[in-house]
C-alpha positions in Angstrom: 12.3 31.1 -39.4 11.3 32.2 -36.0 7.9 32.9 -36.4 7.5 29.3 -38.4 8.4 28.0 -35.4 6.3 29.9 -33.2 3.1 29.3 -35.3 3.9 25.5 -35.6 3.4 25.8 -31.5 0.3 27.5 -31.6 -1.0 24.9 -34.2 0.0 22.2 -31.7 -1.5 23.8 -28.6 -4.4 24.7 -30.3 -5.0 21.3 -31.9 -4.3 19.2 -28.6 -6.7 22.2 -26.5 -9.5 21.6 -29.0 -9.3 17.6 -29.0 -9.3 17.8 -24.8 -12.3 20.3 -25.1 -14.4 18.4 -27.7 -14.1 15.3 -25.9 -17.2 16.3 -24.1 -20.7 17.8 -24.7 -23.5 18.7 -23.0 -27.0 17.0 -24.5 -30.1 18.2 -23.2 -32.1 15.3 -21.5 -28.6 13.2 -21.4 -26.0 15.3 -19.0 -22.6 15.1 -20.9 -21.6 13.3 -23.0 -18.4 11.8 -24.8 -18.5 13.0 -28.5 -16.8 10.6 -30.6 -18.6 7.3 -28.7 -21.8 9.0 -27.5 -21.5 7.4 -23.8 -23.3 9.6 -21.4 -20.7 10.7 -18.5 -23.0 12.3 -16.1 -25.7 11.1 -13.5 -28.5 13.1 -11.8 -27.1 12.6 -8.2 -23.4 11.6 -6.6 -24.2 7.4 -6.1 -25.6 7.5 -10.0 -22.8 9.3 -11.1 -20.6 6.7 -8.9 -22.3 3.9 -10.3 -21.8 4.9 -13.5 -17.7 5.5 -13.0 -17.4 2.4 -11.9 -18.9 0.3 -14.5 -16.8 2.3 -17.2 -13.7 1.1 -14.7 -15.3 -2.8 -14.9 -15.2 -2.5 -18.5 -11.6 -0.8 -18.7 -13.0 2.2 -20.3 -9.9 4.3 -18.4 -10.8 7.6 -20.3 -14.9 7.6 -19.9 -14.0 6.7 -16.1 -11.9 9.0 -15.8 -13.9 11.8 -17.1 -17.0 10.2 -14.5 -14.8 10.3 -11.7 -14.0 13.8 -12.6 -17.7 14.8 -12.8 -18.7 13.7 -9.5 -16.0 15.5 -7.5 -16.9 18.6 -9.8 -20.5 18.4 -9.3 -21.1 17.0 -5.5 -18.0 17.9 -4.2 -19.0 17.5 -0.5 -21.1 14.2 -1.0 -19.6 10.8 1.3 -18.4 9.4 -2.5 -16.6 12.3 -3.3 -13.0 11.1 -1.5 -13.2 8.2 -3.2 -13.9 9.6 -6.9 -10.8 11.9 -6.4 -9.0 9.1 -5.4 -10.3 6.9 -8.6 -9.1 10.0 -10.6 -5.4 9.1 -9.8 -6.3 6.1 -10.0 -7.4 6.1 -14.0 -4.5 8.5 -14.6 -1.9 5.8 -13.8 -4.0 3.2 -15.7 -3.4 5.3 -18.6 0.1 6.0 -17.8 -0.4 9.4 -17.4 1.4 9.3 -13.9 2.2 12.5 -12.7 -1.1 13.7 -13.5 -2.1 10.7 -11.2 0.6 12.4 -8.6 -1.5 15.5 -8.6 -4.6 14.2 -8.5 -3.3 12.4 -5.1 -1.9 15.1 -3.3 -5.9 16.6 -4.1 -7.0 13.4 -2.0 -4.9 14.1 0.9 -5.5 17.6 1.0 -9.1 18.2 0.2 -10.3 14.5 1.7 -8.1 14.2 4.9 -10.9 12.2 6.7 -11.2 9.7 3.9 -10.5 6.2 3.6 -8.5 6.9 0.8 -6.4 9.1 2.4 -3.6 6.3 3.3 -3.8 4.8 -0.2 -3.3 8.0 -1.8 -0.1 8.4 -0.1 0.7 4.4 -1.4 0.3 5.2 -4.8 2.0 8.6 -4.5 4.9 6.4 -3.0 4.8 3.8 -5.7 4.8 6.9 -8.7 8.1 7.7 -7.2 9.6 4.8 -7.4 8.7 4.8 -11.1 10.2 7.9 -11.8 13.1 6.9 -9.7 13.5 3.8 -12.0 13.5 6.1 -15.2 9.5 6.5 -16.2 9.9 9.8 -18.2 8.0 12.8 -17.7 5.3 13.7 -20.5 4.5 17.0 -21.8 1.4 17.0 -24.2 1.5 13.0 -23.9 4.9 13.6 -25.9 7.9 11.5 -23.6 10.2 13.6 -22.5 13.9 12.5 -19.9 13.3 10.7 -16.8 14.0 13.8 -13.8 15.3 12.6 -10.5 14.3 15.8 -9.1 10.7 14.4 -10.2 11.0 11.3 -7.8 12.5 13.6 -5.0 9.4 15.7 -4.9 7.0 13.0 -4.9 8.8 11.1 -1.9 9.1 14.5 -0.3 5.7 14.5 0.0 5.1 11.7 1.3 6.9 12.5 3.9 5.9 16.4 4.8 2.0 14.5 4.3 3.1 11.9 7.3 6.4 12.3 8.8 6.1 9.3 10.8 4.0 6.9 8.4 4.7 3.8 6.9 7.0 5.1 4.0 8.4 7.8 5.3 12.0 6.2 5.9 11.2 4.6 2.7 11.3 8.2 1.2 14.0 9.5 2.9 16.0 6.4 1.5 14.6 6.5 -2.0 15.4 10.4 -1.8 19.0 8.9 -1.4 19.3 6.9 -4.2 18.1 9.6 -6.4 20.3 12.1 -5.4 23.3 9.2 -6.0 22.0 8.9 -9.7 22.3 12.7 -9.8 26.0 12.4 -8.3 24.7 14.8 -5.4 26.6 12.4 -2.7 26.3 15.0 0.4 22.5 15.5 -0.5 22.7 11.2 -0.3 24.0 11.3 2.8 21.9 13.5 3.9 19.0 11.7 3.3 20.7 8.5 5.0 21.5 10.4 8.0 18.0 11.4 8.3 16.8 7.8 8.7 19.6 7.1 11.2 18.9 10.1 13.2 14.6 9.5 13.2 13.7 6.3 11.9 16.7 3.7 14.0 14.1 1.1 14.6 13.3 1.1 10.5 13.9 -2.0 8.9 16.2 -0.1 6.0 18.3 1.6 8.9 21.1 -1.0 7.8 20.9 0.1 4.6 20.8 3.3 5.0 24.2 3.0 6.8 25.9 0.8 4.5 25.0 3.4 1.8 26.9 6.3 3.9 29.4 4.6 3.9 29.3 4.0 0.1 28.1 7.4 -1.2 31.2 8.9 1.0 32.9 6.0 -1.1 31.6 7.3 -4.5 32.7 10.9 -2.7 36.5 9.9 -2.7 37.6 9.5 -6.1 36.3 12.6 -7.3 38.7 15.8 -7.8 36.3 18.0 -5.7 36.7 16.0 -2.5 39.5 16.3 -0.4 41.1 13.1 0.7 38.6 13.3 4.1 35.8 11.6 2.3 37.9 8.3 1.9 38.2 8.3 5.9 34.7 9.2 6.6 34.0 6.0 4.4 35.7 3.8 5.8 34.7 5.3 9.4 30.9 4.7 8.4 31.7 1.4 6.9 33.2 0.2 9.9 29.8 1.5 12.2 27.6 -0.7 9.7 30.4 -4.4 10.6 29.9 -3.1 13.8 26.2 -3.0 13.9 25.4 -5.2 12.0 27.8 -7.8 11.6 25.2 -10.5 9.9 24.6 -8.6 6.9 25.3 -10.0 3.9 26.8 -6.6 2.6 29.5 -6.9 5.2 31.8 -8.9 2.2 31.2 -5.8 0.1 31.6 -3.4 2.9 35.0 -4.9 3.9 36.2 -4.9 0.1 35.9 -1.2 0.1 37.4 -0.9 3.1 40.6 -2.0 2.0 40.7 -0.4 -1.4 40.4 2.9 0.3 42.8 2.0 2.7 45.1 0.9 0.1 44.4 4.1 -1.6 45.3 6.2 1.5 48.4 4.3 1.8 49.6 5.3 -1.5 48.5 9.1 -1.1 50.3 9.1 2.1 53.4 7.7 0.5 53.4 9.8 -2.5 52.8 12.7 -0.5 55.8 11.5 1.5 58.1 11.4 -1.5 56.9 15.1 -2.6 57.9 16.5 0.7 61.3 14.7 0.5 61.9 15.9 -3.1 61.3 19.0 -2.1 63.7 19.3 1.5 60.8 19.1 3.8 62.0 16.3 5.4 60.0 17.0 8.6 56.5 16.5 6.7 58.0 13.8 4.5 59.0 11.7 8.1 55.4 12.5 9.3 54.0 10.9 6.2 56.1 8.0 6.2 55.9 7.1 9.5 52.1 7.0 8.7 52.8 4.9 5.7 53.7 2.8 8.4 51.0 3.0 10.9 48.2 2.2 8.2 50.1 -0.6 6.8 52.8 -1.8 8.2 53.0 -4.8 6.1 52.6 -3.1 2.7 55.0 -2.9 0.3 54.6 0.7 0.8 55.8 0.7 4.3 59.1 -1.4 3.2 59.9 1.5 1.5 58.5 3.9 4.2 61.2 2.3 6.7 63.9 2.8 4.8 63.4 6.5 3.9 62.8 7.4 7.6 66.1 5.8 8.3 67.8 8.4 6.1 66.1 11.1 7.1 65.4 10.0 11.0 68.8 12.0 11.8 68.0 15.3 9.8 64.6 15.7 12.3 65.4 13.9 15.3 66.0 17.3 16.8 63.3 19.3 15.5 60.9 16.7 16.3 62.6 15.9 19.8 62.7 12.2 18.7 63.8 9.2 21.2 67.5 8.3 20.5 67.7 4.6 18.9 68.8 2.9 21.5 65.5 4.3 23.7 63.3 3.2 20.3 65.0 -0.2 20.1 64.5 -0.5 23.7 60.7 0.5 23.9 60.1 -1.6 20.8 61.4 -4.5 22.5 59.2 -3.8 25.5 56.3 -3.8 23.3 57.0 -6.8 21.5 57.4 -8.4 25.1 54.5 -7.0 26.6 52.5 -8.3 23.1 53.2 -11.9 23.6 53.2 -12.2 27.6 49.4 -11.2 26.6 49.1 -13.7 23.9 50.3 -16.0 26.2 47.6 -15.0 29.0 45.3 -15.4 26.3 45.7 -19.1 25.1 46.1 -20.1 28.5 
């Protein structure tokens, strides 16, 4: 059964090889030429051959200009046209939706052609090719479709950025680098990313973004089992940087929102930690956690309960925790309320 499957392989390879090979043949008198249409490829110098790429690109022959484009950059490698052809080769690869093939053929561009005109729109296209993998375009093997790969669209933006650091998309890439790792579930590789833009690209117009998304990857972070209860506060802590710098966003709404669901959320972990500690005679701990039951929310229903619990078990820690008496509570709670609205007062007046 094995070696079926292994000679059904070989029958596929050798099928696809031989239909890529045949494509093209050499004619004497003619150059090469395409088999099954009998369209002469080749030229006799670089601006023929040129010539003759581009009118198969006029006529939307993607294949034949394709194969011309490839032929010039083969032949006259070092000729003034020969940027632009290898450009014009990713070029016709993405026309026939061959894409990562158009990726490579890019990353030739910029490395072989570094002075060329093309150089900044090879990085473009690489750019936009990531996007479409970070969208879902699958990967192809053998022109056979195969699952859409994130880690795909994080190489492609990662070269954009090792290929210029400080260009036009670079934050763009660190961002997009972001989002793919969110789809992946990788939140601290998200943050990362985020970070990055914050820490080298401030001015960037997505550095608002990039913040609001810190705050929601950590978000993301906080409900699953492998996060401690740290990544709730380091949400809302990064939630409330982004009201605080930039306070006209139309995300605040949404920020906000999550903001009180995870405070809501540490409220309750606080108090049902609270209640564990009681249950189990650790009054000290459980007074600790009520009290900031309390602090977080003093209006919750949560912190109703909170206040009558520490009553109870105020007396059995008073000592240990060197606690005021009630009278000195009551009497610096009574100060504070007075101070509060002697200010309140100053204020409206």
């Amino acid at each position: 059964m094995r070696m079926r499957k292994t000679a059904w392989v070989f029958l596929l390879c050798a099928l696809i090889f031989s239909s890529v090979q045949a494509a093209l043949v050499w004619r004497p008198g003619e150059g090469w030429v395409q088999e099954d249409s009998g369209e002469v490829l080749a030229a006799s110098d670089s601006k023929a051959q040129m010539a003759l790429a581009k009118k198969f690109e006029i006529d939307e022959n993607w294949e034949a200009a394709l194969k011309s484009y490839k032929i010039l950059v083969r032949r006259w490698p070092l000729s003034s046209s020969a940027g632009e052809a290898q450009f014009k080769v990713g070029f016709m690869a993405e026309k026939a939706a061959n894409f990562w093939e158009a990726y490579k053929a890019y990353n030739l561009v910029i490395k072989k052609y570094p002075g060329s005109q093309f150089f900044d729109l090879a990085i473009e296209r690489k750019f936009s090719i990531g996007r479409l993998y970070l969208a879902g375009e699958p990967q192809k093997l053998w022109k056979i479709p195969l699952l859409p790969s994130m880690d795909k669209a994080v190489e492609i933006f990662q070269s954009v950025i090792d290929d210029a650091p400080y260009g036009e998309y670079a934050a763009d890439s660190y961002f997009h680098i972001g989002l793919a790792r969110q789809k992946q579930g990788k939140w601290s590789e998200a943050i990362q990313a985020y970070r990055t833009i914050l820490d080298r690209y401030l001015n960037s117009s997505i550095a608002d973004d990039a913040q609001y998304q810190i705050g929601y990857a950590w978000y993301k972070a906080s409900s699953l089992p492998e996060y401690d209860q740290s990544a709730a506060q380091k949400s809302i802590e990064a939630f409330e940087d982004f009201a605080v710098k930039y306070p006209n966003s139309e995300k605040i709404i949404q920020a906000e929102e999550y903001m009180e669901e995870l405070n809501g959320r540490q409220v309750q972990g606080a108090f049902n930690v609270a209640k564990f500690y009681e249950t189990q005679k650790n009054y000290k701990a459980a007074y600790i956690y009520y009290n900031d039951v309390v602090q977080r929310s003093p209006e919750s229903n949560e912190a109703s309960e909170a206040k009558k619990r520490i009553a109870i078990i105020r007396p059995l820690v008073a000592e240990e925790l060197n606690l005021p008496s009630l009278e000195e509570e009551n009497t610096s709670e009574q100060v504070e309320s007075e101070r509060r609205i002697l200010q309140e007062r100053q204020e409206r007046s």
